[in-house]
Every structure is written in C-alpha cells, then in structure tokens.
Backbone bond lengths (Angstrom), bond angles and torsions (degrees), N, CA, C in turn:
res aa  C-N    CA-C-N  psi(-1)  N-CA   C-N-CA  omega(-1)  CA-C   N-CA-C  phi
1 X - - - 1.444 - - 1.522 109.01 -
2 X 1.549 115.88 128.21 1.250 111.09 -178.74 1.525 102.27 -110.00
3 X 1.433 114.89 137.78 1.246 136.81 141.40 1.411 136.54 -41.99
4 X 1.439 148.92 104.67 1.322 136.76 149.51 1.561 129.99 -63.26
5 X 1.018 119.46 61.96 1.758 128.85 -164.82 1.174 87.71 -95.91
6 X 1.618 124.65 131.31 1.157 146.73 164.44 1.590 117.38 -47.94
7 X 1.319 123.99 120.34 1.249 128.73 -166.71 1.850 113.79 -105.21
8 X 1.368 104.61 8.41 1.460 105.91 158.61 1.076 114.45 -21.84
9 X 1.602 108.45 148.24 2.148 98.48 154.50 1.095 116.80 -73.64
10 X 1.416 125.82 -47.08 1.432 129.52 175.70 1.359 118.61 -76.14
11 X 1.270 127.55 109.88 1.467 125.59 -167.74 1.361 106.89 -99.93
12 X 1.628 136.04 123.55 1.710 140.97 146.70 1.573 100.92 -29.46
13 X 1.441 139.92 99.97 1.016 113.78 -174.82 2.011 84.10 -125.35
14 X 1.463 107.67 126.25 1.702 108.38 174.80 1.139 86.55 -105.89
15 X 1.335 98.25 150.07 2.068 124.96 166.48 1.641 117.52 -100.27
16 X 0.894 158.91 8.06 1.335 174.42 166.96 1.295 118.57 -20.61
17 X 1.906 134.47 137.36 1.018 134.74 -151.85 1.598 98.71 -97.28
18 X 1.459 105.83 133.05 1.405 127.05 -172.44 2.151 106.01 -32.57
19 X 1.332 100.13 151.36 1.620 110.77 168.00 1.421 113.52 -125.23
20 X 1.275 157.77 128.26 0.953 165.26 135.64 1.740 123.70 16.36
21 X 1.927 89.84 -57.65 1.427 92.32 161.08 1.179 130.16 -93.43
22 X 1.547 118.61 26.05 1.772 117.21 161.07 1.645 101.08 -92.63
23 X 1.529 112.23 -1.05 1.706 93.74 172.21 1.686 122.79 -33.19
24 X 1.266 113.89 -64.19 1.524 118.54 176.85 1.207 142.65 -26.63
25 X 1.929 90.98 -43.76 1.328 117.25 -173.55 2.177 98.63 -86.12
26 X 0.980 99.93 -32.21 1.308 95.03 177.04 2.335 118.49 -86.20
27 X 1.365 58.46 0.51 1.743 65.36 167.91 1.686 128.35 -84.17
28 X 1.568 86.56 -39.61 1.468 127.33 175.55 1.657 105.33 -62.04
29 X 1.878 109.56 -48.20 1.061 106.16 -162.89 1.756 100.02 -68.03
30 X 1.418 107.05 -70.47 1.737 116.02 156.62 1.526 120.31 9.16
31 X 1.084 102.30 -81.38 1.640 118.42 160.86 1.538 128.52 -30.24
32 X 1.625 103.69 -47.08 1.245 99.04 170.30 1.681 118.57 -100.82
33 X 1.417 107.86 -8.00 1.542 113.26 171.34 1.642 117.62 -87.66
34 X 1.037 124.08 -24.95 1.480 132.02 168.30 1.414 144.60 -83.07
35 X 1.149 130.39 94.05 1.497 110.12 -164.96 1.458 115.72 -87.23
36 X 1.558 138.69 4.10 1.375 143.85 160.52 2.047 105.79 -96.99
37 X 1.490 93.48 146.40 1.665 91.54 -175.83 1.786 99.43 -79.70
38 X 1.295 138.43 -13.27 1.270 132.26 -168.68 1.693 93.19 -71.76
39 X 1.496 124.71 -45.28 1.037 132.11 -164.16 1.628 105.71 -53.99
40 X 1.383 107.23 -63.46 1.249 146.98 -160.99 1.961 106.01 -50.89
41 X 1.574 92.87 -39.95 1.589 127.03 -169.54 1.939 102.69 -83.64
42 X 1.141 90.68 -51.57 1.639 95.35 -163.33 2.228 88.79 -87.32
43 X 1.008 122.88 -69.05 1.653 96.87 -179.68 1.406 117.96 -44.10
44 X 1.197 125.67 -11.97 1.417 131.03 169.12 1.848 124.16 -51.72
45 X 1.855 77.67 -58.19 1.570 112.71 -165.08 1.912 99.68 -81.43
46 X 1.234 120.36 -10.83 1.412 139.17 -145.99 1.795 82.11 -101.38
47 X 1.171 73.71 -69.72 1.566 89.08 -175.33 2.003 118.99 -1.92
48 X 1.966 84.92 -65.59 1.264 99.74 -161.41 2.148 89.52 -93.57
49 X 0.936 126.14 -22.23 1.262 120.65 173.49 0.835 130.81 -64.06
50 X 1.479 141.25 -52.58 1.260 162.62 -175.43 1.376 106.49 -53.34
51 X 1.553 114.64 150.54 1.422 106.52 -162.16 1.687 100.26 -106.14
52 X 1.280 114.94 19.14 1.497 109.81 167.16 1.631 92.94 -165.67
53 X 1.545 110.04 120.39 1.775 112.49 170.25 1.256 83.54 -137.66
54 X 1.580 116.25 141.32 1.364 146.90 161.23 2.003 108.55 -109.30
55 X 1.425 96.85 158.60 1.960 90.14 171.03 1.639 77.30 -136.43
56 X 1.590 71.90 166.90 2.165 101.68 165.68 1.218 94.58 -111.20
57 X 1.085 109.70 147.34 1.786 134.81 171.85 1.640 106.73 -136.85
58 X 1.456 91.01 135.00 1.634 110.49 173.73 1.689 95.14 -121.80
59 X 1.217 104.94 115.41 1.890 111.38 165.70 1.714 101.81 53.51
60 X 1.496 108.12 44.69 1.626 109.28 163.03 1.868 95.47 76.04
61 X 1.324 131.85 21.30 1.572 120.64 -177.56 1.888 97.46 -133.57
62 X 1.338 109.17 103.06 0.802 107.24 158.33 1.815 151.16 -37.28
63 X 1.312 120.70 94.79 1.431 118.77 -143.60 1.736 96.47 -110.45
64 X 1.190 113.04 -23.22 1.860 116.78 177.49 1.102 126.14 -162.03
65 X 0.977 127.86 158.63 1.493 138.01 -156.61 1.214 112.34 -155.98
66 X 1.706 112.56 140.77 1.423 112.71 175.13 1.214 123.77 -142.33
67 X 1.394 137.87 104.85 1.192 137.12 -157.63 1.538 132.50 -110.00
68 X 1.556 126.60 100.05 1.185 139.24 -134.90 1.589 115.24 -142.24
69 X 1.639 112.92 159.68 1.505 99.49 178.11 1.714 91.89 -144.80
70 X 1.431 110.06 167.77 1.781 119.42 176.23 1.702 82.21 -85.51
71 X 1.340 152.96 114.94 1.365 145.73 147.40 1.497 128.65 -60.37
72 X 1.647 128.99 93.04 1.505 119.41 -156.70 1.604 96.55 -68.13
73 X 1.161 124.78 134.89 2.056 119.31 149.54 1.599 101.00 -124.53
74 X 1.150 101.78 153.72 1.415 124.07 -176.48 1.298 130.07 -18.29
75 X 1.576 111.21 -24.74 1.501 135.29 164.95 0.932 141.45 -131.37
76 X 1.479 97.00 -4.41 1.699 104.81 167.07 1.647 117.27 -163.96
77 X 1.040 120.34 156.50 1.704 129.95 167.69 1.491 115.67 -69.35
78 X 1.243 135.19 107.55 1.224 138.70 155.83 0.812 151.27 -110.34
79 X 1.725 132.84 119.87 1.591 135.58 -143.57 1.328 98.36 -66.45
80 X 1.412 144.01 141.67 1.222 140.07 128.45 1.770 124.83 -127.69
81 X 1.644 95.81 144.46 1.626 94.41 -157.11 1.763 89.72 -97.28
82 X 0.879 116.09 130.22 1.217 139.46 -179.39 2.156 113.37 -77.58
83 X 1.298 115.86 -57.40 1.194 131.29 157.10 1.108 114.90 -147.26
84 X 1.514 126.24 147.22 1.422 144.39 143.31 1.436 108.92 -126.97
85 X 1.653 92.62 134.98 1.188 106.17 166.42 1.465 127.83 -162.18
86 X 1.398 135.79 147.01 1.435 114.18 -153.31 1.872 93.64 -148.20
87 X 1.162 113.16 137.76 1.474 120.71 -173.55 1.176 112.91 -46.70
88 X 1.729 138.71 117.29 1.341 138.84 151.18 1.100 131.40 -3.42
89 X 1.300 107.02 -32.66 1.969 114.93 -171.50 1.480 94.97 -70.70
90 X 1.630 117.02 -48.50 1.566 134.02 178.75 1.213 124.13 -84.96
91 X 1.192 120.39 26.38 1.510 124.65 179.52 2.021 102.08 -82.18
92 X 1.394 114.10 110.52 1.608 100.78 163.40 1.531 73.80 128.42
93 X 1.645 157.44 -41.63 1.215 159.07 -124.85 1.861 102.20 -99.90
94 X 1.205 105.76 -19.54 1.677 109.53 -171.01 1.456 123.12 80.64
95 X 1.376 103.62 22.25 1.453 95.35 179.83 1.451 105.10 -96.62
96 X 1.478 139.29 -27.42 1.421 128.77 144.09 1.483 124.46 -32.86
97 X 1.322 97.64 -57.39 1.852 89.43 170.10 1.635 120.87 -61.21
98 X 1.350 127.20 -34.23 1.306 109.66 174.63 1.359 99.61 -79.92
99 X 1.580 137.96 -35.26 1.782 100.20 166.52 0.957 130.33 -17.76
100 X 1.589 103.64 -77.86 1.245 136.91 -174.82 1.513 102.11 -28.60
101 X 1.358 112.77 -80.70 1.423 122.85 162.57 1.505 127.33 -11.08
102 X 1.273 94.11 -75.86 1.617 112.84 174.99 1.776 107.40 -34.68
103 X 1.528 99.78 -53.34 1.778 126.66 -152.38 2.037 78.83 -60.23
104 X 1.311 95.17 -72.17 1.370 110.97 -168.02 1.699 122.19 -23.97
105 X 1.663 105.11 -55.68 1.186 133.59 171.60 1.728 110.57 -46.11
106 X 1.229 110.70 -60.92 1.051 103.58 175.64 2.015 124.37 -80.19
107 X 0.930 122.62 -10.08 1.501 132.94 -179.21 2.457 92.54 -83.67
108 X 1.368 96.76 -31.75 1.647 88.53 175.53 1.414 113.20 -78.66
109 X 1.668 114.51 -31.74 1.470 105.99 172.20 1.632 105.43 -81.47
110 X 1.103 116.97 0.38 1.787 110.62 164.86 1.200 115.54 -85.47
111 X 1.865 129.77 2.84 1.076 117.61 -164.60 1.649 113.11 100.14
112 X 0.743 139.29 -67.44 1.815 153.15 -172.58 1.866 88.49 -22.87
113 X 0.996 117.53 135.29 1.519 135.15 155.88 1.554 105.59 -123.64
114 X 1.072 120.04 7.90 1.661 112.53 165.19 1.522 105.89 -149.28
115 X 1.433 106.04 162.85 1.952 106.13 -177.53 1.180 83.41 -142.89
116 X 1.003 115.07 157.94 1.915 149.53 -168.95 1.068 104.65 -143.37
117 X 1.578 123.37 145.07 1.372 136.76 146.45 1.572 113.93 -145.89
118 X 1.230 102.71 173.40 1.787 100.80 -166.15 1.706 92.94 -136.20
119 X 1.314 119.26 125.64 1.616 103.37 161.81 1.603 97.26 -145.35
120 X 1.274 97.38 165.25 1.868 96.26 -177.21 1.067 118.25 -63.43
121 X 1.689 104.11 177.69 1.330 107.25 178.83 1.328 137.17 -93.13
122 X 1.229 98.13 -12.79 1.789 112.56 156.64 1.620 115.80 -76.85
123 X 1.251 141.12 -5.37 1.028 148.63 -151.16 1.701 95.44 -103.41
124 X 0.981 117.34 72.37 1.744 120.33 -176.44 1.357 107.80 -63.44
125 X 1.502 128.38 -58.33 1.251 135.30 168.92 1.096 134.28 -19.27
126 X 1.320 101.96 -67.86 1.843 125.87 159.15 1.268 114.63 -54.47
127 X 1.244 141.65 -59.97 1.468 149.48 149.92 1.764 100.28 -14.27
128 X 1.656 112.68 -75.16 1.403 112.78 -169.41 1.714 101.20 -57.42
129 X 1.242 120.40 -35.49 1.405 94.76 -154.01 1.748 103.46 -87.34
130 X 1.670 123.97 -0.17 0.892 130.39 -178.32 1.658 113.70 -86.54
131 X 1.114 104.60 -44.70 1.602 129.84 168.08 2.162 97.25 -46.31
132 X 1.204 114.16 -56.05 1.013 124.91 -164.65 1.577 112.36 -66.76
133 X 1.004 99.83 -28.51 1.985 109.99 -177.16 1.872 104.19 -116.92
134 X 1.461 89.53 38.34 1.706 112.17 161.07 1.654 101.26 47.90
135 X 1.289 116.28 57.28 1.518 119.44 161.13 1.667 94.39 -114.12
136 X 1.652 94.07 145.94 1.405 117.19 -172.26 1.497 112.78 -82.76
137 X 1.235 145.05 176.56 1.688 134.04 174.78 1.871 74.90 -125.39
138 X 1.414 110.18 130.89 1.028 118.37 151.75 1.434 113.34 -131.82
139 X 2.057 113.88 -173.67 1.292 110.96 -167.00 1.481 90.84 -118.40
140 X 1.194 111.39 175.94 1.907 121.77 -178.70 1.541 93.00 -68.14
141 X 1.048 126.50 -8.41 2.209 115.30 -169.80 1.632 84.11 -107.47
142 X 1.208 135.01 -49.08 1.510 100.80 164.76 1.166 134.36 -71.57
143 X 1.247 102.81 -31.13 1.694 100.81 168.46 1.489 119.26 -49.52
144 X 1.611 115.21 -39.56 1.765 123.82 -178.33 1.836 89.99 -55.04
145 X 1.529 118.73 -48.35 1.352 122.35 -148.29 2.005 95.27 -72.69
146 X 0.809 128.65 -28.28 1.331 131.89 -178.00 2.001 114.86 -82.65
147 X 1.417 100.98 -42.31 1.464 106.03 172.91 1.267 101.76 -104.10
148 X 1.577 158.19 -22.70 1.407 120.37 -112.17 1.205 154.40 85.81
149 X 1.470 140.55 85.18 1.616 105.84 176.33 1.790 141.51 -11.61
150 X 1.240 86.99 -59.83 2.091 94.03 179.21 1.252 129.10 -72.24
151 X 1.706 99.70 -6.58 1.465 124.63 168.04 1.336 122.84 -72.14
152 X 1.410 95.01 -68.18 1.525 114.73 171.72 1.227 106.00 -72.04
153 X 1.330 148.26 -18.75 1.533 117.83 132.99 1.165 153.29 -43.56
154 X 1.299 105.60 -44.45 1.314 118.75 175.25 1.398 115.84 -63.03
155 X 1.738 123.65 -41.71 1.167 140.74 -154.74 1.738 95.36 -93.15
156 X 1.646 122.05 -31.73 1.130 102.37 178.40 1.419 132.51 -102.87
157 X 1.836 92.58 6.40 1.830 108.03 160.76 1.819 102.42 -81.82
158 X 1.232 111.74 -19.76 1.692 103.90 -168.60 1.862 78.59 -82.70
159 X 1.318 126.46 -69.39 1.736 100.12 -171.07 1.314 137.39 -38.15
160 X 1.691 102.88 -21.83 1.598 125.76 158.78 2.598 78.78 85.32
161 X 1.330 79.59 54.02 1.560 78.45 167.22 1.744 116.97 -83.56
162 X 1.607 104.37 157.87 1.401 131.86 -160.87 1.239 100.82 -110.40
163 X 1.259 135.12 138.11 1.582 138.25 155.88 1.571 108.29 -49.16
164 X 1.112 137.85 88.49 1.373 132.87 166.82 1.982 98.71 131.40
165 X 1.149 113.78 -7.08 1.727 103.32 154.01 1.239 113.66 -72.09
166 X 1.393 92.24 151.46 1.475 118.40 160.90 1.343 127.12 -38.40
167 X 0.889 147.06 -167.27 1.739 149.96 -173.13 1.464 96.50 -174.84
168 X 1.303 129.71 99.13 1.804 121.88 156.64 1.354 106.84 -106.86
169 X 1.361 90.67 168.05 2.057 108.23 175.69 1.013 117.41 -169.21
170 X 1.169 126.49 127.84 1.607 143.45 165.51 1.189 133.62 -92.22
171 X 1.123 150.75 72.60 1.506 171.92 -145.54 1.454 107.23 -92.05
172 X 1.794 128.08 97.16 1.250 152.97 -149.66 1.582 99.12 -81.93
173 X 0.985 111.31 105.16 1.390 118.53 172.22 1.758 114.11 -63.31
174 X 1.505 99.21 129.19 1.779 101.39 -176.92 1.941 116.25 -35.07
175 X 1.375 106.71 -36.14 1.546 106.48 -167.38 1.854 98.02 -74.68
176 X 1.248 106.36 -64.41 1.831 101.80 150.95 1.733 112.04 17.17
177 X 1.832 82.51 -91.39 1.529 101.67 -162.85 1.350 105.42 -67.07
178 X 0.961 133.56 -35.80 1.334 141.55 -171.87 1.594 109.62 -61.38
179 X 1.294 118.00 -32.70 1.631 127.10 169.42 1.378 134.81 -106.45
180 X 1.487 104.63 17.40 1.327 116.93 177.36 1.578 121.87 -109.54
C-alpha cells in the first residue's frame, strides 16, 4: 500500500493527543511500521491502553505515534515510553523526535525525572534514534543501582521486558524541569 505523504522539506508536522476514532488509521500506520505481528498487535492494543498516546499529523494523515505514561513507584515518578513509531516514508524528518519531545514534556510536568524505554536487540534503528535524543543503554544491575531491586522490578514487568532487550534512560536535567 502506497502512501501520498507530502515530500516538502519543511513538513506542517502537529503533535496532538490521541482520539478513539484514529484507531484505524493507526492500525494502518502499525502495519506499515512493523515487521513482526506481536508488534503490529500490541501498538494497536497500546494505543487505546496506555495512559498517555499522542500522533503526528502531516496535512490531517497520521504519520506517528507515541504511546507513554509518568509510572508512580514508591519514591519516585518515572517516564516510560510504551511505543513510538512513525511511518517509513518519514523516517530521518524529526517527527519522532518531537514525539519524543512532546511525550517527554509532559511525563516532567507529571513529575518523572527519568524516562525508560526498552526495544530489541536487533532493532538498530530504534537503538540509533534513542541514543540520538540522549537516552543512555544501560544493564538490569544498573538499573537495580538507580531504583533498587523491587523497583526495577516492578518498573521492568510494567515495560513488559524480554531477556535480551535493551534497557534505555534519560535522566532530566534540573534546567529541563525548571522550564517545562
């Protein structure tokens, strides 16, 4: 299925909090951003679960989506991104990074001084573009060293982590919080 997405350099790109009836369209998007059906299935199902999903739109067509929550534990609020993902045609355009952005912004006025995400380990892409918007690659023994054991349990059954994913984190610098 081909897309007509406007190939301007400068792209209209809005960030806007998910509606019910763009399910479809994000099904569609899924489909063409995923190459496993679990992926394809669960950003679907994410979509409407997740306690904060935003999309990008170029000219009213949904092109990415990012689906995220502030996570409370016993001592602290922590960002975790649940899915991002943004149509192939637009991969390299920056509309993942202002998700990201967007996502971020709001998880600091929830409190969150750190964000997490988990993606595989074959998943190079995701890796680079996480690496790139200053998330760290850590291991589950630093992660214990930053929360805790019962922390980093809790927080890495809520990411619904895999033996052999990734571990990222982003750690909100005071000036950050201070302007958000």
């Amino acid at each position: 299925m081909r897309n007509n997405f406007p190939s301007e350099a400068k792209l209209d790109i809005v960030v806007r909090k998910f509606r019910k009836e763009d399910i479809n369209k994000i099904r569609r998007l899924a489909e063409a951003s995923f190459s496993t059906e679990s992926d394809r299935y669960w950003s679907v199902v994410d979509a409407l679960r997740a306690p904060k999903t935003l999309v990008a739109e170029i000219k009213n067509q949904i092109v990415g989506v990012i689906e995220f929550e502030a996570y409370r534990l016993p001592r602290s609020i922590e960002g975790h991104i649940w899915y991002i993902f943004v149509h192939p045609e637009h991969h390299g355009r920056g509309i993942g990074t202002k998700l990201l952005r967007s996502a971020e912004i709001i998880m600091i006025s929830e409190g969150a001084w750190r964000f997490w995400a988990l993606t595989g380990a074959d998943n190079i892409k995701t890796q680079q573009f996480f690496e790139k918007n200053g998330y760290k690659r850590i291991t589950v023994d630093e992660m214990k060293s930053l929360l805790g054991s019962r922390n980093t349990k809790r927080l890495l059954r809520r990411m619904v982590y895999w033996e052999g994913d990734i571990i990222y984190v982003k750690s909100v610098n005071k000036k950050e919080k201070m302007t958000s």
